[in-house]
C-alpha positions in Angstrom: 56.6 29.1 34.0 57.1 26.2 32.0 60.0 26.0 29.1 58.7 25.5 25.9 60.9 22.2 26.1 59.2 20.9 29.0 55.7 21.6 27.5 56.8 19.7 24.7 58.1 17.0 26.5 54.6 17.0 28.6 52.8 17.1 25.0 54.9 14.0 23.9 54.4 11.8 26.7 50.7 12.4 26.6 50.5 11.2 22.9 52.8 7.8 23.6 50.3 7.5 26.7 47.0 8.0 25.0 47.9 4.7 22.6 46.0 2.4 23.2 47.9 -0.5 22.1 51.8 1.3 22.8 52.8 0.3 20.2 56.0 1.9 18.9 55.4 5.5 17.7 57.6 8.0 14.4 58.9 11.1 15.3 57.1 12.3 12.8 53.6 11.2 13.8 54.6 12.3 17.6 55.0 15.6 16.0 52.1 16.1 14.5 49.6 14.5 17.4 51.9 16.5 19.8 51.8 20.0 17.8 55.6 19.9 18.5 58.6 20.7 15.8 59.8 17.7 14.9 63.8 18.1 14.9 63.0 20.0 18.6 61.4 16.7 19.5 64.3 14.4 18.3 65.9 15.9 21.0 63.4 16.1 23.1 62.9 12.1 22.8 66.4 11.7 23.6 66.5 13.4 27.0 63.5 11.4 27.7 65.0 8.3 26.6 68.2 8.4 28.7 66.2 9.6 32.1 64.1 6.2 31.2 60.9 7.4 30.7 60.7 6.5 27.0 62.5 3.7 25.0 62.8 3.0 21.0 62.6 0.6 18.9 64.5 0.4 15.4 63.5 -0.7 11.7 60.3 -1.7 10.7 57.6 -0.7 13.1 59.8 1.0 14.6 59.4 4.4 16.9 59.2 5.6 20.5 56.8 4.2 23.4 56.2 4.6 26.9 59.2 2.5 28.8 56.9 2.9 32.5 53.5 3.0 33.2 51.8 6.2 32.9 51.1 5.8 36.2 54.6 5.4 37.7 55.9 8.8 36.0 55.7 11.5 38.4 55.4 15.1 36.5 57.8 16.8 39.1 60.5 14.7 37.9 59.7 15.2 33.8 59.8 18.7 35.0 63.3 18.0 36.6 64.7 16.2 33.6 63.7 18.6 31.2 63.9 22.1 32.6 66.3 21.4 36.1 64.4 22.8 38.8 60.9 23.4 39.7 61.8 26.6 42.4 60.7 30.1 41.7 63.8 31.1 42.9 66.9 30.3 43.0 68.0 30.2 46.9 65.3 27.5 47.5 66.2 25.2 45.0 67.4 21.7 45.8 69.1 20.9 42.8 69.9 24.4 41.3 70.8 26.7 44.5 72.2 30.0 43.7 72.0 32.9 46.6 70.1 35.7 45.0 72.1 38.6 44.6 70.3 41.3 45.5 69.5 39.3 49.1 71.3 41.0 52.0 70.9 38.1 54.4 69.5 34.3 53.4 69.1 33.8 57.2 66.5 36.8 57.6 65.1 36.9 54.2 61.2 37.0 54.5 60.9 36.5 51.2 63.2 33.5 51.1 60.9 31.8 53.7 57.7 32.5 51.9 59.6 30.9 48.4 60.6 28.1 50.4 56.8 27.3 52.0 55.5 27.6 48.2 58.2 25.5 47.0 57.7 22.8 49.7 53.8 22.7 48.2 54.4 22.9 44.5 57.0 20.0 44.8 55.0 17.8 46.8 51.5 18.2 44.4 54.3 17.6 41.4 55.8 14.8 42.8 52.3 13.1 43.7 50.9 13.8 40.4 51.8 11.6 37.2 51.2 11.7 33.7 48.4 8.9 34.1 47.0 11.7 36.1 47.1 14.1 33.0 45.9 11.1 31.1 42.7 10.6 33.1 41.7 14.1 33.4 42.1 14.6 29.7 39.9 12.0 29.2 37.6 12.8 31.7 37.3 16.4 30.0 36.8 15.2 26.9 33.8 13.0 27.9 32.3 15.9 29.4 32.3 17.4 26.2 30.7 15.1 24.1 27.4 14.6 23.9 26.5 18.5 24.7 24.2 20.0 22.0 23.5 23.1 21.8 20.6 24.3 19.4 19.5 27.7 18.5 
């Protein structure tokens, strides 16, 4: 599952994205679009901010904004920045490996080979899917919504 941090993050981007103009957005305002606590954002904004994904802008007018294109920010590595790795378990993990202790053997694990078959599949659609995808369908569903009546 997803940390609460990276859901946040995920929230966050989507607001900066969904500007229309980008321009430069408050904390505070990111917050409250975003549904997010603000001082968990602050930090938040930061980690996004130094893994380039974001960038600010001081004084008057002043705020966060989208640094890349929606399209150019792959969601497998926002989940990366924010939470580490994206493996169900530990032994398969690229960037977090840990043997799991109660594992007798890595090399005859069944399980292991199973984890590492789903892990290969979740990566790949993670990594080919960006936040202008999350942009687009959100849009798309919210077409879809309008303009259905229902009448008793």
């Amino acid at each position: 599952m997803l940390t609460k941090k990276t859901l946040y993050a995920l929230q966050a981007l989507q607001v900066l994205g969904e500007l229309p103009d980008k321009r430069p957005q408050l904390i505070a305002e990111i917050a409250q679009k975003a549904r997010v606590p603000q001082k968990f954002l602050e930090q938040i904004l930061r980690e996004l901010k130094q893994a380039g994904f974001v960038d600010s802008k001081k004084g008057l007018g002043g705020g966060y904004f989208l640094k890349l294109d929606p399209r150019r920010i792959p969601l497998g590595q926002i989940i990366r920045t924010m939470s580490g790795a994206v493996a169900l378990v530990s032994c398969v993990s690229k960037t977090a490996y840990a043997p799991c202790p109660e594992c007798k053997d890595e090399a005859t694990c069944g399980l292991k080979a199973i984890m590492e078959d789903v892990h290969g599949a979740m990566t790949q659609i993670l990594d080919s899917k960006t936040l202008g995808d999350i942009l687009a369908e959100a849009q798309k569903r919210q077409k879809g919504q309008k303009g259905q009546m229902y009448h008793i």
